[in-house]
N, C-alpha and C positions, 0 to 999 in steps of 0.2 A: 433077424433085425440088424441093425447098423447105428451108425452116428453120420452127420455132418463133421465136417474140421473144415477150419480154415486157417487160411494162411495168411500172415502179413505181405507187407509188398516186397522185405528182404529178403524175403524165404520160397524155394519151390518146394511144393505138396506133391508125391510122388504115390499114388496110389495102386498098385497091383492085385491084377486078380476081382473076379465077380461072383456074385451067387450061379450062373451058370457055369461057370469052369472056366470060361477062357482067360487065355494070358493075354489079356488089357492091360495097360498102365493109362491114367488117368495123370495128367499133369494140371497144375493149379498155382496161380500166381497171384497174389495178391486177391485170393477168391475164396471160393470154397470148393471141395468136392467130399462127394457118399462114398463109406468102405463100411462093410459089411462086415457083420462080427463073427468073428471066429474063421474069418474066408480071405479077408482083404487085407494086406500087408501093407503097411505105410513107412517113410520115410520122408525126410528133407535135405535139401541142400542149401546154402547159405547166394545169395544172389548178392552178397554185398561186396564191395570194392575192395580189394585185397591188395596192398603194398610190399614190393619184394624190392628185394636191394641187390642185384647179381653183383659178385666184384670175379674180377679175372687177376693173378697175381702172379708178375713176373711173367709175362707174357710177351714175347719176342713181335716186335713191327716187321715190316715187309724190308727194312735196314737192318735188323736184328738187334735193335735196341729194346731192351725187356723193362717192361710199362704196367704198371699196374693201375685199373680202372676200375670205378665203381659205377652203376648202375642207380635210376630209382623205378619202376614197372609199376603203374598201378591196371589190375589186370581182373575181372570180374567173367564168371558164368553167362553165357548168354542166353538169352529167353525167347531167341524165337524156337517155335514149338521140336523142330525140328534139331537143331544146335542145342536144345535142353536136353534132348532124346540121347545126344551125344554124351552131353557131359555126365546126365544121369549112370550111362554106361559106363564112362571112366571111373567115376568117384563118388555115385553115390553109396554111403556107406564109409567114407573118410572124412577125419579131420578136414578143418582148414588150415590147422600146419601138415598137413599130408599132401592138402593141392597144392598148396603153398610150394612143397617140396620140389614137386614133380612140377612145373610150371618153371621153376627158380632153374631149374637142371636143365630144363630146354632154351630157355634164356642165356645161361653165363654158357653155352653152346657155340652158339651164336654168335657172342659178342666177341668170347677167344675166337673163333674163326675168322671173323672180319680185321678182329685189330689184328691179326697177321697179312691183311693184305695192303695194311696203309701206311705213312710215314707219320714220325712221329707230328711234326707239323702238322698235317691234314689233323690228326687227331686234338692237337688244341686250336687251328686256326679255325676248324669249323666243325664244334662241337655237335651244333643243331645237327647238322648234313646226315654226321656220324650216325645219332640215336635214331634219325628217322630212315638211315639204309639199316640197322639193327631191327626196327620197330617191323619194315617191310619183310625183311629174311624170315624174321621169328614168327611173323603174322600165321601164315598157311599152317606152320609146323604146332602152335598152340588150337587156331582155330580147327582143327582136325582134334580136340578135345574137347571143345564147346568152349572154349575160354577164348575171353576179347582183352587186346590190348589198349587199351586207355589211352595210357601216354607214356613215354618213356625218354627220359632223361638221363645223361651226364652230371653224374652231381661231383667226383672225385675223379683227375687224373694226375699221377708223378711217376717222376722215372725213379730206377733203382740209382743209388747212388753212383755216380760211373766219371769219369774225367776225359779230356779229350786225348785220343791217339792211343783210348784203349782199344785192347782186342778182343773179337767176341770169336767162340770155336766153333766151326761147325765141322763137317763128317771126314774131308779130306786135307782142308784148308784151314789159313786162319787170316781174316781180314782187316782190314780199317774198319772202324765202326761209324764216326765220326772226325767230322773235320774241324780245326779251332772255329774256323767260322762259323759255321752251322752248329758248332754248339754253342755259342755264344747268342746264336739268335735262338734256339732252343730252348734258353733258360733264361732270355728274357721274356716269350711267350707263358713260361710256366711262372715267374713273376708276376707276369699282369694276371695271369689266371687265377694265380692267390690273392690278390688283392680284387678281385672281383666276387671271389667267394666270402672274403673277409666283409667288404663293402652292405654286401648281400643276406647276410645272417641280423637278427633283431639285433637291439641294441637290449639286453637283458640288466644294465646298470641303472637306469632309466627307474624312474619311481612315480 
């Protein structure tokens, strides 16, 4: 004999194995499916939207100015039959602070890799650009897990604290880093940047 089970619509039902032997799995979304007692193995995965915040810290620009970035990812399992099949292989049987984990590590990947090819400018004059070549690099490398990227946003960038006609080392040499001018336009970009996140948060005083 067996049971019915079903699943809500945030949950995949992962059902393995039948009363004839073979190795079937059964997927179920928002539905139901039969596992048989004492024969059929079941499990679930979470299909709900999961928020990850990657930050990269101290991270060297294509100038070699070292930038620390935060991230925001919302990033969920995906449900066509085939891309479930996938993720069911990665992670069923883990946390969602376990995918969480491994999702978050392909991501701040990524993000140090690119903010090494750009200038600091490019990274506050045009945030969007930034998150959505991030969003595209990391896409293929998550999707090859069953997981979909949502959306992903810039929510924190600053520099480490630095002055102008410092020096930054690198392997043989040692160079300019910045110019008075460009850093003067530098840190008045990150000015208005502050005052657009400040602008941007609730007003919590408010009754």
């Amino acid at each position: 004999m067996g049971s019915c089970l079903t699943v809500g619509p945030n949950e995949a039902l992962v059902v393995s194995g039948d009363c004839c032997g073979a190795d079937t799995k059964t997927y179920a979304v928002g539905g139901w499916a039969w596992a048989w007692c004492l024969i059929s193995d079941t499990q679930r995965i979470t299909l709900e939207i999961m928020t990850l915040q990657p930050r990269c810290e101290d991270v060297e620009t294509a100038e070699g100015v070292a930038i620390t970035v935060t991230g925001v990812a919302q990033v969920k399992v995906m449900t066509e039959h085939d891309l479930l099949a996938i993720a069911c292989e990665q992670f069923l049987g883990k946390s969602v602070v376990e995918i969480k984990a491994v999702v978050l590590q392909t991501l701040e990947g990524h993000l140090r890799s690119i903010l090494g090819t750009l200038t600091v400018e490019q990274i506050y004059q045009d945030r969007d650009q930034f998150a959505k070549l991030v969003r595209e690099v990391a896409s293929p490398d998550v999707g090859r897990m069953g997981i979909e990227i949502l959306s992903f946003t810039i929510k924190v960038g600053w520099q480490r604290q630095m002055r102008p006609g410092t020096f930054d080392s690198e392997p043989k040499c040692l160079k300019k880093v910045l110019t008075e001018q460009r850093w003067v336009k530098i840190m008045h970009l990150l000015k208005l940047y502050q005052e657009e996140c400040k602008w941007q948060q609730p007003n919590n005083s408010l009754t």
